[in-house]
Backbone and ligand atoms as CSV (ligand in chain L), in Angstrom:
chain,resi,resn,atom,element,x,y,z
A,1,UNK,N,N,0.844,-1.195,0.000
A,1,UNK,CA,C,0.000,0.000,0.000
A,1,UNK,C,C,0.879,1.244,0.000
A,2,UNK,N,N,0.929,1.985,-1.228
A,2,UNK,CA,C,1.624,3.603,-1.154
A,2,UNK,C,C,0.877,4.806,-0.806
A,3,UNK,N,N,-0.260,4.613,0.124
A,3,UNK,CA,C,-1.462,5.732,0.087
A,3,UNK,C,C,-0.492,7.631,0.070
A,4,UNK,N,N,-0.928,8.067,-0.608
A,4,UNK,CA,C,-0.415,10.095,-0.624
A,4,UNK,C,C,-1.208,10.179,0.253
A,5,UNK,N,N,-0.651,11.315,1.146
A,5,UNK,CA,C,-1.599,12.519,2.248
A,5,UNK,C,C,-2.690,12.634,1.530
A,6,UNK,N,N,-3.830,12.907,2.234
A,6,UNK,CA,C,-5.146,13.365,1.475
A,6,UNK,C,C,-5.149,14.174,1.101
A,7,UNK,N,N,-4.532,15.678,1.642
A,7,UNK,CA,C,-4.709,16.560,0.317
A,7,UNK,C,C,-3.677,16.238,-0.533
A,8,UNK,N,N,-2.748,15.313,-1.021
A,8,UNK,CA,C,-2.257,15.316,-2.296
A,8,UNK,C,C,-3.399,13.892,-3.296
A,9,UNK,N,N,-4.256,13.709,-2.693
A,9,UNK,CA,C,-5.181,12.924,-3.641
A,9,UNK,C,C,-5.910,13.300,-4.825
A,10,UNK,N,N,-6.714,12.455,-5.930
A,10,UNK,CA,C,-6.817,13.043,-6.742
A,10,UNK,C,C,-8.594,13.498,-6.066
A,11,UNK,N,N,-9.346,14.502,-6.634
A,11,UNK,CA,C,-10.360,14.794,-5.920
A,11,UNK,C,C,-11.392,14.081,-7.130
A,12,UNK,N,N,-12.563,13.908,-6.512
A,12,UNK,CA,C,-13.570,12.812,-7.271
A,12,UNK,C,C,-13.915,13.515,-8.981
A,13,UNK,N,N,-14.173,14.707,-8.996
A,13,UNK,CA,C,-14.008,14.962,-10.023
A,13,UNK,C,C,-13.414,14.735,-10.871
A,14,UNK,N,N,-11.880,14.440,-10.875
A,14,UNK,CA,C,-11.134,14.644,-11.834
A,14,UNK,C,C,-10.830,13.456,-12.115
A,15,UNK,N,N,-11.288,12.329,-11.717
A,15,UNK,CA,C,-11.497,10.980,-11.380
A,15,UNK,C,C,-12.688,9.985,-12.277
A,16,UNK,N,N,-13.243,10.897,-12.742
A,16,UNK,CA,C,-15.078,10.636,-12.914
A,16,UNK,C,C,-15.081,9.622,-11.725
A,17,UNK,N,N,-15.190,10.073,-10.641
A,17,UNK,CA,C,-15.676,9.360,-9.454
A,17,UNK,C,C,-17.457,8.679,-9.768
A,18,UNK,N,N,-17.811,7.548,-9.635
A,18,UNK,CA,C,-19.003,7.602,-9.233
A,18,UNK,C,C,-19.292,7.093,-7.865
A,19,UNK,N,N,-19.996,7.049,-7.247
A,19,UNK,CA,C,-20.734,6.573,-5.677
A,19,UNK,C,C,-20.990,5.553,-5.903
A,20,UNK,N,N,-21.829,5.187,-6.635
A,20,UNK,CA,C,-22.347,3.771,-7.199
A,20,UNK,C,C,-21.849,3.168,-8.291
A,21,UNK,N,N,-20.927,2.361,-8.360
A,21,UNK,CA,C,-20.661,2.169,-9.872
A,21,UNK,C,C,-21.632,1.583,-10.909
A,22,UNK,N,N,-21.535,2.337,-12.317
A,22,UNK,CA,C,-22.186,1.893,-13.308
A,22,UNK,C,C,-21.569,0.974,-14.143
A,23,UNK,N,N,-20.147,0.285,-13.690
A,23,UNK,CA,C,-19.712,-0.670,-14.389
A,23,UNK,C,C,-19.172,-2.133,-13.687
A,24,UNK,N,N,-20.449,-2.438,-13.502
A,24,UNK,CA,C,-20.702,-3.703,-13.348
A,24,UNK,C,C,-19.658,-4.712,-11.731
A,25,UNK,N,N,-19.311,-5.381,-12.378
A,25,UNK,CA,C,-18.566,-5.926,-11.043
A,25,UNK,C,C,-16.873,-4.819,-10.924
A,26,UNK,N,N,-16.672,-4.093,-11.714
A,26,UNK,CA,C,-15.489,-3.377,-11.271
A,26,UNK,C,C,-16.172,-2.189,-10.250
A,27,UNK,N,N,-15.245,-1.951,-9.096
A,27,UNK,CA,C,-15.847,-1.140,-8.270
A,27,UNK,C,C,-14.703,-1.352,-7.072
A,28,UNK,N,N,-14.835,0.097,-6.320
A,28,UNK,CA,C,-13.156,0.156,-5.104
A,28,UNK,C,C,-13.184,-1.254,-4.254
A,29,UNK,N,N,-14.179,-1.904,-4.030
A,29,UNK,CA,C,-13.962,-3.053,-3.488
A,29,UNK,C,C,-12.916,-3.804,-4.066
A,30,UNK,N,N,-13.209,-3.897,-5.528
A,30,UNK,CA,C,-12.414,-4.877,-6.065
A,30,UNK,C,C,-10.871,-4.406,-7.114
A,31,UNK,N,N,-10.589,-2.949,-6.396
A,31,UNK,CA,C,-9.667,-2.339,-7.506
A,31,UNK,C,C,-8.441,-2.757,-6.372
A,32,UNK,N,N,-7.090,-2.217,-6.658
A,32,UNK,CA,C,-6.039,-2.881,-5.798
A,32,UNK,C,C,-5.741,-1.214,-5.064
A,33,UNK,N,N,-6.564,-0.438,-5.458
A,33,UNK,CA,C,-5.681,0.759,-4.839
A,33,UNK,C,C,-6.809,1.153,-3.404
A,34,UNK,N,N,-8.064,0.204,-3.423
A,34,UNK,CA,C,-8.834,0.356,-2.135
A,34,UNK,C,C,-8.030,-0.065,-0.853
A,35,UNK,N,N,-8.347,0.522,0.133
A,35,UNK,CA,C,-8.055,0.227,1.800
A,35,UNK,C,C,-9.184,-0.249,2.504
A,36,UNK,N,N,-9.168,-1.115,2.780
A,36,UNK,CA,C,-10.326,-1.780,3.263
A,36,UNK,C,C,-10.212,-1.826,5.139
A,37,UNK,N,N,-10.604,-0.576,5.130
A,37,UNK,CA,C,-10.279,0.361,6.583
A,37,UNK,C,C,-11.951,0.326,6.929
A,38,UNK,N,N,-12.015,1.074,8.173
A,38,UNK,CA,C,-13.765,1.502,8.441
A,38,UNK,C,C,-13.218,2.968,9.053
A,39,UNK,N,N,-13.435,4.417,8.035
A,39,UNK,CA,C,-14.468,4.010,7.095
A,39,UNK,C,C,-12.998,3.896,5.373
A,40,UNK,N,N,-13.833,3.029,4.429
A,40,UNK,CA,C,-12.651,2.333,3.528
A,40,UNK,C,C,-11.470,4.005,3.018
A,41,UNK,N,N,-11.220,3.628,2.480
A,41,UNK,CA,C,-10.080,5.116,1.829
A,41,UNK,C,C,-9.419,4.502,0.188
A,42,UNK,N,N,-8.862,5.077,-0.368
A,42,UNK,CA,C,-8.096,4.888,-1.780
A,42,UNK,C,C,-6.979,5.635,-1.520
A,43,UNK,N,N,-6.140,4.980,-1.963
A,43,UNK,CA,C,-4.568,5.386,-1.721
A,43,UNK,C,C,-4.571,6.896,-2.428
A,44,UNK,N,N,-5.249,7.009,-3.804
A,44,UNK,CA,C,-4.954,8.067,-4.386
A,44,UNK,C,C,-5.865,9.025,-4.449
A,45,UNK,N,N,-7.141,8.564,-4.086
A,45,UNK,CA,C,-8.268,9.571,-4.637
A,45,UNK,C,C,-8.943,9.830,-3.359
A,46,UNK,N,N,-9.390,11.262,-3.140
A,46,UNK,CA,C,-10.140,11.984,-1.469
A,46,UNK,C,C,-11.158,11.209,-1.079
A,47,UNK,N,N,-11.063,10.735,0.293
A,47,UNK,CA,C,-12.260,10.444,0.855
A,47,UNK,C,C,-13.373,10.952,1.095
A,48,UNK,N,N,-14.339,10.813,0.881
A,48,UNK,CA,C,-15.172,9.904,1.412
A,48,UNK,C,C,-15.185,9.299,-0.044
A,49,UNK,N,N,-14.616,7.773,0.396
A,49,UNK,CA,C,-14.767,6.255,-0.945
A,49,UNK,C,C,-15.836,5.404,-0.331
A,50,UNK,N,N,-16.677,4.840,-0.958
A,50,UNK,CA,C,-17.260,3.909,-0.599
A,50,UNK,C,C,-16.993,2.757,-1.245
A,51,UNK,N,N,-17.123,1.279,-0.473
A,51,UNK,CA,C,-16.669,-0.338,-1.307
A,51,UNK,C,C,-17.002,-0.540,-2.714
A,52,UNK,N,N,-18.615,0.483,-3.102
A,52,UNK,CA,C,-19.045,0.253,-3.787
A,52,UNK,C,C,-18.559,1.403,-5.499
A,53,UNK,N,N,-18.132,1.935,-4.927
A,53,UNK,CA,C,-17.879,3.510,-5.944
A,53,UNK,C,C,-17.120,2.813,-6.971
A,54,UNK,N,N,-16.731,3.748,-7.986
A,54,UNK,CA,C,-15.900,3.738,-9.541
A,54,UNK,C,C,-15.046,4.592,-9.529
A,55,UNK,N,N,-13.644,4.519,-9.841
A,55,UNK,CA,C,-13.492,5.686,-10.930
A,55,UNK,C,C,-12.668,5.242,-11.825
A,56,UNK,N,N,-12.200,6.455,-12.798
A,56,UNK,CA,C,-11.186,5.632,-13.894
A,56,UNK,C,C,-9.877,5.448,-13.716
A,57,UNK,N,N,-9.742,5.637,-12.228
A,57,UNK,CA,C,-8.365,4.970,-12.243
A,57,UNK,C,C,-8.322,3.605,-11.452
A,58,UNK,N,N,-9.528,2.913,-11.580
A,58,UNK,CA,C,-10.121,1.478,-11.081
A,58,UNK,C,C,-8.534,0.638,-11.791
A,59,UNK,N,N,-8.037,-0.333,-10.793
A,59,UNK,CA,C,-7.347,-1.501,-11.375
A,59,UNK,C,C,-7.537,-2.262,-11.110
A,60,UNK,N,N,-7.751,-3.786,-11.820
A,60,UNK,CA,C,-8.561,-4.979,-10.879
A,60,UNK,C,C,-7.582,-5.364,-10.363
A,61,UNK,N,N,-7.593,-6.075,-9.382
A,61,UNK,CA,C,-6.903,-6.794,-8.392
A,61,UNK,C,C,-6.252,-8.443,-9.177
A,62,UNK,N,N,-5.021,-8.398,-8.791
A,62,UNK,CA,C,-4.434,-9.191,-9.757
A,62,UNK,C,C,-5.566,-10.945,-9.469
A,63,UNK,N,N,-5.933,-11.402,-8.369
A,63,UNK,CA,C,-6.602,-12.666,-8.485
A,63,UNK,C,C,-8.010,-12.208,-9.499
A,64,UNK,N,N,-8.269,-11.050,-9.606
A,64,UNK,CA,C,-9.360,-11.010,-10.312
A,64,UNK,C,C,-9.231,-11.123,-11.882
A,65,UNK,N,N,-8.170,-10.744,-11.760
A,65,UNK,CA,C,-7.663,-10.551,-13.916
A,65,UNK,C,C,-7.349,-11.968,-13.764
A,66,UNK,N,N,-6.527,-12.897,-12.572
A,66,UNK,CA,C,-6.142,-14.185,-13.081
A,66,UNK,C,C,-7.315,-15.335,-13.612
A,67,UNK,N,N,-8.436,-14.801,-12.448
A,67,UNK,CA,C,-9.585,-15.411,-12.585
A,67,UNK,C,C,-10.257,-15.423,-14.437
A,68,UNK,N,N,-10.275,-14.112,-14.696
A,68,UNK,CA,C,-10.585,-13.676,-16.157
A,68,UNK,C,C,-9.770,-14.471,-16.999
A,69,UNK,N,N,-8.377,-13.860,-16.994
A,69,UNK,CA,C,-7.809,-14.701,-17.575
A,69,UNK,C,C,-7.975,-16.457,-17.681
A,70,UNK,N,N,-8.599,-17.406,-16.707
A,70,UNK,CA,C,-8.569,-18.467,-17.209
A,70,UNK,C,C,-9.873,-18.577,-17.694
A,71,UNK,N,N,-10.881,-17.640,-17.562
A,71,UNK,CA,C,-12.030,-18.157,-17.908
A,71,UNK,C,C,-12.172,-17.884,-18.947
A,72,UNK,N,N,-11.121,-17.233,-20.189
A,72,UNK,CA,C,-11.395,-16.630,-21.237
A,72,UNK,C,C,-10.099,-17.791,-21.348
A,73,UNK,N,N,-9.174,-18.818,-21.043
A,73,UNK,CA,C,-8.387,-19.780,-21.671
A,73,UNK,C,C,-9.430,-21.057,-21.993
A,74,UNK,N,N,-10.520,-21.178,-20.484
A,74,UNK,CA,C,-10.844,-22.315,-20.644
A,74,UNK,C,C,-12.461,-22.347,-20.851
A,75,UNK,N,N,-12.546,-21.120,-20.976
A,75,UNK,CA,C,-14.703,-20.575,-20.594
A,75,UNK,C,C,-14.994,-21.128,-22.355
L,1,LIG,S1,S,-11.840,2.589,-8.241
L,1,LIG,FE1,FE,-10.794,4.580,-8.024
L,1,LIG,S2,S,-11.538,5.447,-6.082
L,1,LIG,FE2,FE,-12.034,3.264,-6.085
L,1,LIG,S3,S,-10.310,2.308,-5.000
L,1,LIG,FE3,FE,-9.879,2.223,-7.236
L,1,LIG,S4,S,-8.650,4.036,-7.691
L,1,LIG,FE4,FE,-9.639,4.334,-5.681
């Protein structure tokens, strides 16, 4: 985990932050840059994050691409 001070984060705007994500199972729960704290945080982008939020600097979490990855070797 490399979390920046909060004010050097990126702010939700500039992020297209959403609250709720509109894309499907990607969401801060499942990106690698979530903190799964109470209440959760993102290394890079201002709090208030929720488990459930988006933005575009979402990265999946490497068991999740491995998962993809075999289901697109063997699906
Ligand atoms: S999707 Fe964006 S806000 Fe959410 S944890 Fe990942 S980088 Fe942070």
């Amino acid at each position: 985990v490399a979390e920046l001070p909060e004010n050097e984060k990126r702010s939700h705007a500039s992020v297209d932050y959403e609250a709720q994500s509109t894309h499907g199972n990607d969401r801060c729960s499942r990106c690698r840059h979530f903190i799964d704290a109470s209440p959760p945080r993102c290394e890079g982008v201002r709090s208030p994050i929720a488990a459930g939020a988006w933005c575009k600097r979402f990265l999946a979490k490497a068991h999740d691409l491995a998962r993809k990855g075999l289901s697109e070797l063997y699906g």
